[in-house]
N, C-alpha and C positions, 0 to 999 in steps of 0.2 A: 472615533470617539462619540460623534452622534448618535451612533446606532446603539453604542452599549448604552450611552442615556436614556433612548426610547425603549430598549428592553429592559430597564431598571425602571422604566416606570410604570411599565405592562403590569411585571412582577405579583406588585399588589390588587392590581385588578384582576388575573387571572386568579387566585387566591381568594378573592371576594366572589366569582363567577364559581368556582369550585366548591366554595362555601355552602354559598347560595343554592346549587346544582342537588348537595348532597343534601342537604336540608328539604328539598323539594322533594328527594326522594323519600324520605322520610313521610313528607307528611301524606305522600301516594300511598305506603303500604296499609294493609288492610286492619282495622285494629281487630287485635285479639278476640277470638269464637269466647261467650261466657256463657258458661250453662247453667249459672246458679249465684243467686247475689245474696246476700244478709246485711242490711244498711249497704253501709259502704264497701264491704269486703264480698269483693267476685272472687267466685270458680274459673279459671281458665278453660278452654277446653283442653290445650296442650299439658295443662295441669293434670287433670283429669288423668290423660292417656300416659302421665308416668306409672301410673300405681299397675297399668299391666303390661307384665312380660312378654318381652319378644317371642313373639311365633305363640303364644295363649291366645285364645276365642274368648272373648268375655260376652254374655248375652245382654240383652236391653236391660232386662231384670238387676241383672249385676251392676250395669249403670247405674241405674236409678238408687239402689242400695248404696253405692257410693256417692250418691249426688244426695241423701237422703243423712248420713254417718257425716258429712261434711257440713250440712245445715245444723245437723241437731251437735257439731262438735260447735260451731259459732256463735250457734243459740247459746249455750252454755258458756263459753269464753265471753261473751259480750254480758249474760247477769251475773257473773263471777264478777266483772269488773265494775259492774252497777251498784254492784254489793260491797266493794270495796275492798274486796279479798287479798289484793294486789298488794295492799300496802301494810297486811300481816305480816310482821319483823318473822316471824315462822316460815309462810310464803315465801318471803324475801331471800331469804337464807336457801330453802330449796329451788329458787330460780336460779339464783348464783352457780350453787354447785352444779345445776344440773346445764348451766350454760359452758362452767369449768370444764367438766366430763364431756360434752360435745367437742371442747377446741380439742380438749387431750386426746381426743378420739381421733378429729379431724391432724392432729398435729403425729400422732402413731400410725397412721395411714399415710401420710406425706413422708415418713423416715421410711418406711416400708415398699413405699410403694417402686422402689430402684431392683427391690429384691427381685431378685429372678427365682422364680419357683421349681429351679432342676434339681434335683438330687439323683446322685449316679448310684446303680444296682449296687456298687463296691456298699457306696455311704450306709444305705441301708441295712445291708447284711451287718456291714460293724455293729451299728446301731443294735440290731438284734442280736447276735454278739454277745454285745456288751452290756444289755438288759434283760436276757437270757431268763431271768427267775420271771420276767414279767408277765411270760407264757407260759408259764410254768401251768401244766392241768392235772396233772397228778405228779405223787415223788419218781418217775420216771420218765415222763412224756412232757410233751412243749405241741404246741400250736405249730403248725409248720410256716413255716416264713413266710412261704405263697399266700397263707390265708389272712395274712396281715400285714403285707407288706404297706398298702394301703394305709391304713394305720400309723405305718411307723413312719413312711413321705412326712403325713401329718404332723406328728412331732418332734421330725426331725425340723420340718420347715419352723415349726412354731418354737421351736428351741434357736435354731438363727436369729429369727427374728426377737426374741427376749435377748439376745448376748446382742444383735446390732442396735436394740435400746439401748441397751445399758450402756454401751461404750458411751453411744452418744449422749446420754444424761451421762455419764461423768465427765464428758471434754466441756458440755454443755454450763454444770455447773460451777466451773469455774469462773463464769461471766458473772456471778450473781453472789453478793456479797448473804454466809449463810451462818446461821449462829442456833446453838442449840444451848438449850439452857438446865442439864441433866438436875442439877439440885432439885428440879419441882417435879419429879418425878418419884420422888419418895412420898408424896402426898397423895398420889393417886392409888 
């Protein structure tokens, strides 16, 4: 009984030495490379190396153009706000929406994103098939399948992906108490 009392009361000191440990670690790593400040608001450098693409060569020049289009975007966001621009009911309205269309963006990417991107030779051929006039190049000749198969992957995939929205905005809005009000639609 002794012993479980003395390791009950380790407990919290291993907990506080672990704390402690990782906290230390922290404060060892090295703070973040900034390659550019405006007041308050730094450039990262890790920032920076999102804007280029895996396995692209970017030259010093192209840096600098990028360290350059980031000052003069901050310069401007910071006398936009000196200016009070922020708090035009106009403004107001296009941050809103345009912060709306980000989630729905971020939120059609997240229903999307389980999609698996296969479609089998069969799918396709239906596909073309069954859209047939869409090739259509003159009243007797079609595109051959080969030259647009590519194509069709494309819209086959993007057509799942419209029918696996939809489902899901209809299961979805049943959560959501929804009301339409058709009489003031004769006014418009």
């Amino acid at each position: 009984m002794n012993f479980i009392l003395k390791k009950a009361n380790l407990a919290p000191l291993l907990i506080l030495c672990a704390t402690q440990f990782s906290c230390e670690l922290e404060f060892w790593k090295e703070p973040p490379v900034v390659v550019a400040e405006v007041e308050n608001s730094k450039l990262r450098f890790d920032e920076l190396k999102e804007i280029k693409n895996k396995g692209d060569s970017v030259s010093k020049e192209e840096w600098v153009s990028h360290i350059d289009a980031w000052i003069n975007s901050e310069v401007m966001y910071r006398e936009a706000l000196k200016r009070g621009l922020h708090k035009d009911s106009t403004v107001q309205n296009l941050i809103k929406n345009a912060e709306k269309k980000i989630l729905i963006d971020k939120l059609k990417l997240a229903i999307n994103d389980s999609e698996v991107d296969v479609v089998s030779d069969k799918e396709l051929q239906e596909f073309y098939e069954d859209n047939k006039e869409l090739y259509r190049v003159d009243s007797v000749s079609y595109v051959p399948f080969s030259e647009v198969m590519q194509q069709i992957r494309g819209a086959v995939l993007s057509k799942r992906r419209i029918d696996k929205e939809k489902k899901w905005l209809t299961e979805v809005k049943n959560n959501y108490s929804i009301e339409v009000y058709p009489q003031y639609l004769d006014s418009l």
